[in-house]
N, C-alpha and C positions, 0 to 999 in steps of 0.2 A: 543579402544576396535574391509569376502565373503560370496554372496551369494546362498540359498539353491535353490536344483534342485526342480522345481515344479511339480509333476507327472501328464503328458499331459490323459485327461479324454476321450475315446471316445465310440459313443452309438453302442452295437453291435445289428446289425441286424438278426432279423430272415430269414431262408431259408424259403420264401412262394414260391407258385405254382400260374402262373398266370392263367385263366382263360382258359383253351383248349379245341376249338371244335376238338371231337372227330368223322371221319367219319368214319360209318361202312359201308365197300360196302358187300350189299347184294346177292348174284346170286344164281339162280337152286343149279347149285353144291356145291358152296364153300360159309364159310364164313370168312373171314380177323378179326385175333384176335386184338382188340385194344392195341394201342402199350402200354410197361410197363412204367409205372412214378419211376420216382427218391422218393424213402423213405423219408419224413419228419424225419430232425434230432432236437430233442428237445437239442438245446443248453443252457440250463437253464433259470434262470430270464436276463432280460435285467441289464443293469449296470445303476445307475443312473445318468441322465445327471449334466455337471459340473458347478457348483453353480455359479448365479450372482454374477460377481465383479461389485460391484455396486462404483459408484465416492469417495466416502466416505471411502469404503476400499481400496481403489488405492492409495489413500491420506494419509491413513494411512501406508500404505508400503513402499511409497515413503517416510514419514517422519524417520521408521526407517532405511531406508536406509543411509540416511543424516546424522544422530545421530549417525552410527555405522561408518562411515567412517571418521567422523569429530573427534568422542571420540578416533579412531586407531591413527589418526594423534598427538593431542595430547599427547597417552601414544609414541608415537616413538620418538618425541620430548621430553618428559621427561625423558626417561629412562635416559640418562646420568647426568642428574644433579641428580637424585637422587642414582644413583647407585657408582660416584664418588665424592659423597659429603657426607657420612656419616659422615667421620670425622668432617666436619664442620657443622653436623645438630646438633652436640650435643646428647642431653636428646632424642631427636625425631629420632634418629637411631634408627633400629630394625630389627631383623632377620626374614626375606621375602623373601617365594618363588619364588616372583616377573610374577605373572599371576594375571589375573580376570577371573572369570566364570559368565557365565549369564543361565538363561534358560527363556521361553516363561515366567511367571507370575513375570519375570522383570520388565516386560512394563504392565501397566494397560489396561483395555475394550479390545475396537478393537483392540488395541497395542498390545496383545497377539499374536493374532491372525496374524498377521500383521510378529510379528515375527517368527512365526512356518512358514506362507510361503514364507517370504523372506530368512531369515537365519538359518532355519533348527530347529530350540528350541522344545523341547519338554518339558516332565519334568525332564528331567535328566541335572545336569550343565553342560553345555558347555564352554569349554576354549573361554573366550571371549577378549583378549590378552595377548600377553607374551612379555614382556620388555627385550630389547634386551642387551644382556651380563648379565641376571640373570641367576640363578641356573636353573627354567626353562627353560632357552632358552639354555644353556646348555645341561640340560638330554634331550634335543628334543623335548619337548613340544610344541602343537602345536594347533593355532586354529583351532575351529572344534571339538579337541579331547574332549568325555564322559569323565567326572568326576564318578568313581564308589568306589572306595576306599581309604581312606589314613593310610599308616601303619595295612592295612587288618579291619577298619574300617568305615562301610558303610557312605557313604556320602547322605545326606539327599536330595529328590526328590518333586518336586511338588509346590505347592505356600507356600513361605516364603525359600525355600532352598538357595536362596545366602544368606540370614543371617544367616539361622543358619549351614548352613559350615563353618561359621567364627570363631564357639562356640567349632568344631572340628579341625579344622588345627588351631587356637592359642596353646593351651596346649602342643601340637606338636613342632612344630616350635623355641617356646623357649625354650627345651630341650635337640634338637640334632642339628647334620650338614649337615645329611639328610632325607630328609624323602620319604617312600616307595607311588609312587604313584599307582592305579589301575586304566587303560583308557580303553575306547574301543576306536577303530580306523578303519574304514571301516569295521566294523561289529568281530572285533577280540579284544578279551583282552591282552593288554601287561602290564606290570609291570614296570615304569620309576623308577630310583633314583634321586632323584630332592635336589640337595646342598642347602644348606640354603642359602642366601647373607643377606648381612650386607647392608641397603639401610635406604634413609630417607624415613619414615614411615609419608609419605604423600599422601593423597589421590587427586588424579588431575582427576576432572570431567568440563563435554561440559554443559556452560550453555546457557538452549537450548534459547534464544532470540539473538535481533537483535540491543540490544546498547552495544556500543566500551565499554565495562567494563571486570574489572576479580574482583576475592575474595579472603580474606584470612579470616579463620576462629580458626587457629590455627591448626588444624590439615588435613583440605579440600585446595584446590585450585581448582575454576571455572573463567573459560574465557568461556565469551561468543561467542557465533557463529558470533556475529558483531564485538570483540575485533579479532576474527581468520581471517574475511575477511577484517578487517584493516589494519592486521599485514603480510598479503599476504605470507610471506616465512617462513620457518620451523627457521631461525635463529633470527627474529622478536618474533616468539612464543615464543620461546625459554627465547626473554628477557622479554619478560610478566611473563611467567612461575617463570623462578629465582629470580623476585623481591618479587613477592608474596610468591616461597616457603622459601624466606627470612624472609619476615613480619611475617610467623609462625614460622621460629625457633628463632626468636628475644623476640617471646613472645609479640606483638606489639597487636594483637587483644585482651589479655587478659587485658591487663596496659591499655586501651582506655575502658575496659570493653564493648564492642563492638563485642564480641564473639559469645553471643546467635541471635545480632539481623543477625549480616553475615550467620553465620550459617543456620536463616529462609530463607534469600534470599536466599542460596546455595541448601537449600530443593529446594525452589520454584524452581527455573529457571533448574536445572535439573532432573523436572521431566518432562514428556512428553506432557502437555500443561500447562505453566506457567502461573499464574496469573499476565500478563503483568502490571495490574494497581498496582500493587506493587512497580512499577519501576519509580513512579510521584515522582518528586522531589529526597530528595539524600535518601529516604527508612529510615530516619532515624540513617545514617550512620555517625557517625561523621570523618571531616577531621584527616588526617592523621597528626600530625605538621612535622615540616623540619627536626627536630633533627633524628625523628625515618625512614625519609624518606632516608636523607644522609647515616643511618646505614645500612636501607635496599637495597642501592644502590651498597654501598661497597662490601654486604656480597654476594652478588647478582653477580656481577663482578667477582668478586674472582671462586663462584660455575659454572661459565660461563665458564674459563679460563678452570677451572680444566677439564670440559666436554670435551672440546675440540672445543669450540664453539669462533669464532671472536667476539672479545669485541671495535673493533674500531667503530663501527655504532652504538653504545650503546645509545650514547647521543643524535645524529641525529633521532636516531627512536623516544623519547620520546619529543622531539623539533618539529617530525611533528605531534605526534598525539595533545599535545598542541595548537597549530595551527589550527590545524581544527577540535578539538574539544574539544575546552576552557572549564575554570571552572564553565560556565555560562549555558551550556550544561550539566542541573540536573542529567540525568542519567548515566552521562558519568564518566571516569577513572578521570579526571581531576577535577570531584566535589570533589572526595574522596581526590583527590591528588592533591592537588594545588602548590605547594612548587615548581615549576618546575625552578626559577631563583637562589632557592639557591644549587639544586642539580648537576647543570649543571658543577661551578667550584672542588667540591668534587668530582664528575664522572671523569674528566680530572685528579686529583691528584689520583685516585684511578687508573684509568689505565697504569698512570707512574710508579708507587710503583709494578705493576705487570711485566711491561715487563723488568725493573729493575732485580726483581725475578728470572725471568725467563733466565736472561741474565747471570745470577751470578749462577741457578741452585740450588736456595736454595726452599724449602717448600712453596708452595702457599696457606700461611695462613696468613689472614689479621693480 
């Protein structure tokens, strides 16, 4: 999902007159008129001086700092497994702009606050990323850009408006192939035509803690800030990303019935201070078994290939995070996922069966 310019505050001062002995020379004849003063200029009220950043709110601008660069990096890594995977999302396909908007009563308390002066927020939507090879990113869309109208349709402002934007561009969206946007953009209104695309219709959010994990909930996927500095490169995310937006189009959270509890932990962890102690032991989460894990391995590989993404470190990456953080490590990927011995020989057959594929030029569908 860059930052806003901060307007620098300073005190003006008044034109005083300091303090002048004035000499009159007397004599018989003459007297020396005292010399003339400069006019006092009323320059108005003083400006008020510029408000304590107190630690507290440094702390919180800094956090959404972190959260805004970490959520961008994710949606850039996603964009392609969701944009050339429709076809193998299934039922979870759907017609998508392919942006998010945010404004300041995104983020709760200080977090508001935090966001108007780090990242510009008011109460108007602001493009808060655009997926790259969507329809938005296309008609030019661009972070930064006001949200003010869709299809001559006022877009709703203030706290609660990224939901209920959702209530006005749905109805839209699955009707045509484009739709009319209205932005402002450095203080001017322009009029975007924004295509529709055909994407899976998953939502990938930053969950904001610090243990190796991700989620699938059927239709969310969260990695947390400790599964992203595990995973160190965007092609590591990448296979975090695809197994889990696998796990939802398999239907895997629903069959485990395991749907509402992921889901609460997908609330929690991204919101903007998590209730950590939620995270003791496996949350109530049950194991994934092997059968569902191998499918999500396959189907995962396959949406990899399609991206454009190298699939030979596939297995390697999930060999070291095992490794150093076994099933024994309650909060970790490995509680949820333990199967890591019998997915190791399906991953090798699966990426034979690909470059096979690819070799012969035929469809890269499991």
């Amino acid at each position: 999902m860059a930052g806003a310019v901060i307007p620098r505050i300073t005190s003006t001062t008044r034109s005083g007159l300091a303090a002048l002995t004035v000499a009159l020379l007397l004599s018989a004849c003459a007297t020396t008129a005292p010399p003339s003063l400069p006019p006092v200029v009323d320059t108005g009220p003083a400006e008020p001086p510029a408000p304590l950043v107190t630690p507290r709110m440094m702390a919180a601008r800094d956090a959404v700092r972190s959260m805004v660069t970490l959520q961008d990096r994710l949606y850039r890594v996603a964009a392609p497994l969701l944009i050339n995977n429709a076809e193998l999302c299934r039922t979870q396909a759907r017609s998508l702009l392919g942006f998010t908007a945010k404004n300041k009563w995104s983020y709760p308390g200080e977090y508001a606050d935090a966001a108007e002066a780090v990242l510009g927020y008011g109460d108007t939507l602001q493009v808060s990323g655009v997926l790259a090879g969507s329809g938005a990113a296309r008609a030019g869309l661009r972070k930064g850009d006001e949200l003010i109208a869709a299809d001559g349709k006022p877009l709703p402002t203030g706290r609660g408006a990224e939901t209920q934007a959702a209530t006005v561009f749905g109805p839209l969206v699955s009707k045509r192939a484009q739709l009319s946007m209205t932005i402002t953009r450095g203080g001017t209104n322009q009029v975007l035509k924004v295509p529709v695309t055909r994407a899976c219709a998953i939502r990938v959010d930053l969950g904001n803690a610090d243990n190796v994990n991700s989620y699938a909930d059927g239709t969310r996927v969260a990695v947390t800030r400790g599964m992203i500095d595990f995973a160190q490169n965007d092609e590591a995310i990448a296979y975090v990303l695809a197994k889990d937006i696998a796990h939802n189009v398999l239907g895997h959270p629903g069959k485990l019935r395991s749907t509402a509890t992921i889901g609460s932990m997908i609330d929690n962890l991204t919101s903007v201070r998590p209730d950590l102690s939620l995270l003791i032991g496996t949350s109530g989460i049950r194991p994934v078994p092997a059968h569902m894990e191998v499918a999500a391995d396959t189907l995962a590989l396959y949406m990899l290939a399609r991206a454009g993404f190298p699939i030979e470190r596939y297995k390697t990456f999930w060999l070291r995070l095992a490794a150093q953080y076994p099933s024994t490590v309650l909060n970790g990927y490995m509680a949820i996922h333990p199967n890591i011995a019998q997915r190791t020989t399906a991953i090798d057959k699966t990426i034979a069966a690909i470059r096979s594929k690819q070799s012969a030029r035929k469809p890269l569908v499991p």
